[in-house]
N, C-alpha and C positions, 0 to 999 in steps of 0.2 A: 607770352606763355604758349608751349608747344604741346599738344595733346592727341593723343589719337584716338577717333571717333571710334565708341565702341556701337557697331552697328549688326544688326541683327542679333545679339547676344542671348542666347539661349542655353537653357541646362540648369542645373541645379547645382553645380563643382563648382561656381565662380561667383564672384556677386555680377549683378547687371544693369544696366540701365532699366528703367522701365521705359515700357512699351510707352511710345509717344503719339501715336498713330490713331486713329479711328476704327480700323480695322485689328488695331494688333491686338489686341484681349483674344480673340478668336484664333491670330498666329499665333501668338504665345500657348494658349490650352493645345491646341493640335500640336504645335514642336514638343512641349511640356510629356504628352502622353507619348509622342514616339519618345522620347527619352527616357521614360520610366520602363518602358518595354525591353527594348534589345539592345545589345550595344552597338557602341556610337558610329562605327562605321555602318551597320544597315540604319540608324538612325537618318543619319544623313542622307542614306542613297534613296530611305524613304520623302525627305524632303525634296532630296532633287530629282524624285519622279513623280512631284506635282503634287503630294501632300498638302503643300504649301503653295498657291500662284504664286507666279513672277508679278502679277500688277501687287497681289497683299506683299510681300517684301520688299518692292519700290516704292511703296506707299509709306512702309516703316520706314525704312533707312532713311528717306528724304524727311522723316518725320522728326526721327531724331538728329539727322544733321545740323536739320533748320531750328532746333531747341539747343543745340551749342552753341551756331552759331549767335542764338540770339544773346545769349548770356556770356559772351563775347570772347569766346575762343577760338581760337584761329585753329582748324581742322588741318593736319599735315598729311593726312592717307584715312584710309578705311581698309577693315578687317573685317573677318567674323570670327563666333567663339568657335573653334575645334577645326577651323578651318572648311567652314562649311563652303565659301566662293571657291573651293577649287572644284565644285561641281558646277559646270554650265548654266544650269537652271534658277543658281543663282548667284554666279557671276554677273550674269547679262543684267537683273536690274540692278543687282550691288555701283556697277558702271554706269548704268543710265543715272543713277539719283546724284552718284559724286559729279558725275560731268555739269550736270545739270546746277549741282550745288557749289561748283567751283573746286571743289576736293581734286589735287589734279595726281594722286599717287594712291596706290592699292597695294597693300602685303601682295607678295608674291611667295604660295603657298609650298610651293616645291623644294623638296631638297634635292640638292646637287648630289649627282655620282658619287662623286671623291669622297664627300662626307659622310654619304650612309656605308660608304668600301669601310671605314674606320672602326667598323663591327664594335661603338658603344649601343647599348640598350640592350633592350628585350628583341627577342627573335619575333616574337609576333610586332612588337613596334617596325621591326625592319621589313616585315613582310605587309604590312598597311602601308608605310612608306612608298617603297616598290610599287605597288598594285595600283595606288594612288598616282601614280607619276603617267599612266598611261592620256590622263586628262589635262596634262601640261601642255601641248600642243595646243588644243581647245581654248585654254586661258589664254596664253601668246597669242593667235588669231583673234582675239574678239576685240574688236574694232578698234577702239579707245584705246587701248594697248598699241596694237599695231601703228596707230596713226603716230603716237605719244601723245592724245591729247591728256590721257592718264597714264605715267609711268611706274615702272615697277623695279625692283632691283633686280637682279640676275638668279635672283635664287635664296633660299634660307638654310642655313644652316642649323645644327645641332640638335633638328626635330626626332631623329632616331637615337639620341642621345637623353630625349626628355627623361628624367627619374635618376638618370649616371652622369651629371655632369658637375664634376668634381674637378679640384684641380687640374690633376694630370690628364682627365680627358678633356678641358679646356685647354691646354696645351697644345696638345697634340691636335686637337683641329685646328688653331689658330697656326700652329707649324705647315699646317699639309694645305694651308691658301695657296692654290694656284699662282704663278709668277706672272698672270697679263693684266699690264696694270690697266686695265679698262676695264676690270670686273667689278661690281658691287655686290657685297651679299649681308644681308640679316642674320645676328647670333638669335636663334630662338632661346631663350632661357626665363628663368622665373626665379631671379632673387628677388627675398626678404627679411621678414623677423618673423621666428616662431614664438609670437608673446602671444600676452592677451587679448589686443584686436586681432589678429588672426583667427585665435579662438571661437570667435564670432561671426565668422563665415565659415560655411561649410567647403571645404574644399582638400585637395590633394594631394602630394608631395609636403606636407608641411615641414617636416625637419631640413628637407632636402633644401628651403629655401636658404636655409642660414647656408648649407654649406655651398650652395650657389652662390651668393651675396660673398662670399669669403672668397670665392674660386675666381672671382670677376675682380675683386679687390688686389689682388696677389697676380694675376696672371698678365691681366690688360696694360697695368703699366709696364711690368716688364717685357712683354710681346713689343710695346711701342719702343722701346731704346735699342732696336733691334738696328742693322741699317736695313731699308729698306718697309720700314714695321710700316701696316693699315696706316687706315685715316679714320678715326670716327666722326662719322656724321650722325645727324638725325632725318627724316625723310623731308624735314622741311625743305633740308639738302639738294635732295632732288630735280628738284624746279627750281625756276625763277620764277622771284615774287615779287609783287611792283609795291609790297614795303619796306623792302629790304635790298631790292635789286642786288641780290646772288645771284651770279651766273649759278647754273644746272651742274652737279658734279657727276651725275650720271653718264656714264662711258667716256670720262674726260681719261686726261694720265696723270691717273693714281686710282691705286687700291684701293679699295674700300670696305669697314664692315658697321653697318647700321647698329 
């Protein structure tokens, strides 16, 4: 079973793990309250200027890593909600708790040039996008990264896209992949079912999920009979793992999109 740690998850748009932590009741109420306040980008920036410690986040993430892992799922990478680790503040223990916990892959929060050039979404999503990307540099140097003791993919796509991505602007990103096959990159997207559990969590985009779930149903096969089409992976992909002993397809030759 392949799953991804949902680690530091915060906010009120998603469902969440609960805090597993000793300290996290206290993370949660202080994230909780910047999030009822402003939006989510100074939410964040108010986390990552110390709102929040780096030891209370290392203490969560490791908290809940080590309650998957105990109920025996194999962690393939670590995230946050809304893409909080691509601030530094809390990159750095997002990294220490996976290393420490064997997790040996991290979302990699940035989108690529090419992809946000494809002018789908909202102009303020492309202008958060952009402004966010000056902290990309910061993610690639912190340690773990650089070493590869934690790997990351090349980049995410389709995040300036979030709310428009419909068939045809699934296409047309999957069209505009770069030609070097030693790339890897993540579709951001959010298919589902707009039914009745849905219903029951509070959250965003709902219609939009079916027609995502339709757009990935329709496009992806076809993208692949292409010559030369992606390779789907999933992050377990990544690494080598001594259950499976996979070699690593990260910067191998071939394309990839997570």
């Amino acid at each position: 079973m392949v799953v991804a740690a949902a680690v530091l998850v915060v906010g009120n748009d998603e469902q969440r793990l609960r805090p597993a932590g000793t300290a996290a009741q206290r993370l949660v109420r202080v994230v909780d309250q910047l999030l009822a306040e402003c939006h989510v980008v100074v939410r964040v920036l108010a986390v990552a200027r110390g709102a929040v410690r780096e030891d209370e986040i290392e203490r969560e993430a490791q908290a809940q890593i080590e309650k998957l892992q105990r109920a025996g799922i194999r962690i393939t990478h670590i995230d946050s909600h809304k893409h909080t680790h691509l601030f530094p503040a809390v990159t750095r223990p997002l990294l220490r708790a996976a290393e420490r916990a064997g997790v040996r892959a991290v979302r990699n929060p940035f989108e690529q040039t090419w992809s946000v050039s494809l002018d789908h979404g909202s102009r303020l999503r492309h202008v958060q996008v952009r402004l966010l990307r000056m902290l990309r540099s910061r993610f690639e140097q912190q340690a773990q990264i650089r070493s590869g003791r934690v790997v990351t993919t090349c980049g995410t796509i389709g995040i300036s896209a979030t709310g428009d991505l419909d068939a045809h602007t699934l296409r047309e990103i999957l069209a505009a992949l770069p030609g070097d096959s030693t790339t890897t990159f993540e579709l951001c997207c959010h298919p589902g079912y707009n039914d009745s559990d849905l219903d029951l969590v509070t959250t965003r985009l709902r219609s939009h999920r079916d027609t995502e779930r339709e757009a990935l149903l329709a496009e992806i096969p076809a993208r692949l009979l292409h010559p030369n089409a992606p390779r789907l992976i999933h992050y377990g992909d990544l690494v080598e793992t001594p259950d499976t002993g996979r070699s690593p397809v990260s910067n191998t030759n071939c394309e990839n999109v997570v």
